[in-house]
N, C-alpha and C positions, 0 to 999 in steps of 0.2 A: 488544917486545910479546910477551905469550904466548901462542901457539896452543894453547887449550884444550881443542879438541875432545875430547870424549868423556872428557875428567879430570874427577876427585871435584871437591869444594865444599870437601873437606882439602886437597888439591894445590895451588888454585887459591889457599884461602886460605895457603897455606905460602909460597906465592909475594910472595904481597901485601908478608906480614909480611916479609920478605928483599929488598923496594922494586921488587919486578916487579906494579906496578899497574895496568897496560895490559893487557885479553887482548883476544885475538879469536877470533870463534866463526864456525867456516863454515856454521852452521846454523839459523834464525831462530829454531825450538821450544826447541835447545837454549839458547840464551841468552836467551830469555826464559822458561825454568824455573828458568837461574840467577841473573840479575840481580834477582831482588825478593828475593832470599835471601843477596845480598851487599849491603842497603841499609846495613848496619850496619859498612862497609867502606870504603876509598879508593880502591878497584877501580873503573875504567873499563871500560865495554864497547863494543869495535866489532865490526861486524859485517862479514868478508875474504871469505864464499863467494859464490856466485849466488844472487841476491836476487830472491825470487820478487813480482811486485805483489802478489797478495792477504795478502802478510806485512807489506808497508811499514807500514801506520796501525798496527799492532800495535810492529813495532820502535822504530822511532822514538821517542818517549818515552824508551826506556832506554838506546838506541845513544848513544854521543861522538861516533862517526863509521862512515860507509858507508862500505869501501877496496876496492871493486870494484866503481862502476858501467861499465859497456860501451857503454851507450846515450843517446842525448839523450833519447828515452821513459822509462827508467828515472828520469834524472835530474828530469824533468818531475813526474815522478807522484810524486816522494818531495820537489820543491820543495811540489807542490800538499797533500798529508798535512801539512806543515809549519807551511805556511798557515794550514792551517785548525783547529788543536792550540784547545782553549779553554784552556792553558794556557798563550802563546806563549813561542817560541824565536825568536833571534834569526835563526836559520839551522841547518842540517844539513851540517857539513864532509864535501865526500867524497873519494876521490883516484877517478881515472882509471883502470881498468884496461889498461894496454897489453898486447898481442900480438905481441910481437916476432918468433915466425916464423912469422905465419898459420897458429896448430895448428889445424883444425877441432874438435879435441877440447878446447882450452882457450876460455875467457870472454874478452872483450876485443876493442879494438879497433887495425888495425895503426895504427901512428905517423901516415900522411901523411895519415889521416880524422881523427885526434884533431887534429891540427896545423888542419886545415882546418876542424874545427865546433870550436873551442877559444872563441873570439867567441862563439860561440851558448852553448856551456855556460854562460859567465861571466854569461849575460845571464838565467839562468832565476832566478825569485825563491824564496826561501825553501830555496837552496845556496848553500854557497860552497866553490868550486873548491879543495881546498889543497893538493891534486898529485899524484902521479903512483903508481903500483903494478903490478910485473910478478913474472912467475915464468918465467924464460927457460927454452926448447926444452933438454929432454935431452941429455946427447952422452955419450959413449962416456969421451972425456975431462972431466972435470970444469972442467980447468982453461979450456973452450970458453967457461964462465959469464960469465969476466970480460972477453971481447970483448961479449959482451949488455949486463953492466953499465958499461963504457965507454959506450957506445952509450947506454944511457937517462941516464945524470948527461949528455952531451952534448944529447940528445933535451929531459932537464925544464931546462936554463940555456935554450936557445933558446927555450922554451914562456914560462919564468919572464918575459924583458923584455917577452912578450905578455900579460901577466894585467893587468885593471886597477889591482889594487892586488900587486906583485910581493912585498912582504913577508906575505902572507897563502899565497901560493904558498912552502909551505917544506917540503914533506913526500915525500922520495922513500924508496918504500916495497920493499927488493927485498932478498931472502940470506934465508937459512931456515936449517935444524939443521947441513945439509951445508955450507954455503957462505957464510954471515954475515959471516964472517971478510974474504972475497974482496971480497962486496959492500960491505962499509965501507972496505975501503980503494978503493975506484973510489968513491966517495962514496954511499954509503947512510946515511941518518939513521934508519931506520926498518926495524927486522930483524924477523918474525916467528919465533919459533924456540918449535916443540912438543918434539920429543923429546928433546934437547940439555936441556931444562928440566927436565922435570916425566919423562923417562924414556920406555920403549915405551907407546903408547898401547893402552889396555885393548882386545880385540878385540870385545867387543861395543860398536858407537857407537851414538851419540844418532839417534833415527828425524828425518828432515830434517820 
């Protein structure tokens, strides 16, 4: 997937045409100024940042998928925007965002509340659960990453025999520009990677 934040509508298309058709935008304004302008495209869009409610009815429509909700509320209020589309969708795929070392300062929630309201997500209507996404704690050593990514490919197999339908669960979402690498080999199917792609991001970004 490509993290697009704050790149051109040229970058993003360059990507396309080179089979990087997945992006994701941390921003809800800014991917919905670009996604009616890539209709002419086989670009998908999801949306990886904090997902503010009064954004959902608006997203929704152009999002493939939500890869950071944190809450049973969250997920609640973007089942019920789903619902009610006069257009319907079948469902809104979202993954889960985990918190692997209780950052105050990151989104998500730790492992043993997901594990515990994991029943309840599956049950809300108009989502469907399809796994898991983290961004592991800092360290000094890089190579600390791949004890976090062990830890979640262990974390989403024990979730996975808990889903109702365990082949719908098949998305774990973790490695970025620095670390992709790391994270696919501890099993990552699902890499975001901005600057590695498309280069330094421009320093003026898209207003949230």
């Amino acid at each position: 997937m490509g993290a697009s934040k704050a790149q051109s509508l040229n970058k993003i298309r360059e990507a396309s045409e080179l089979g990087v058709t997945d992006m994701g935008e941390n921003y809800a304004q800014e991917l919905l100024t670009k996604a009616p302008l890539t209709l002419d495209t086989n670009i998908r869009w999801h949306f990886i940042g904090r997902l503010q409610s009064n954004k959902i009815k608006h997203l929704v429509p152009y999002a493939s998928s939500i890869g950071s909700v944190d809450s049973l509320e969250l997920a609640e209020r973007i089942g019920r925007v789903v619902e009610s589309l006069e257009v319907p969708r079948a469902s809104m795929p979202i993954l889960l965002q985990v918190n692997q070392g209780s950052e105050r300062q990151k989104s998500g929630l730790p492992m043993p509340i997901i594990e515990s309201l994991f029943g309840r997500f599956n049950q809300i209507k108009g989502i469907q659960v399809v796994g898991l996404m983290t961004i592991p704690p800092q360290a000094k050593d890089p190579s600390k990453a791949r004890e976090y990514f062990k830890e979640m490919k262990e974390f989403f197999e024990k979730l996975k025999v808990q889903h109702p339908d365990p082949s719908v669960f098949r998305f774990l979402s973790m490695g970025m520009s620095s670390d992709f690498e790391m994270a696919i080999e501890e099993g990552s199917n699902m890499i975001r990677v901005g600057e590695a792609l498309f280069g330094p991001r421009p320093q003026r970004e898209a207003d949230q």
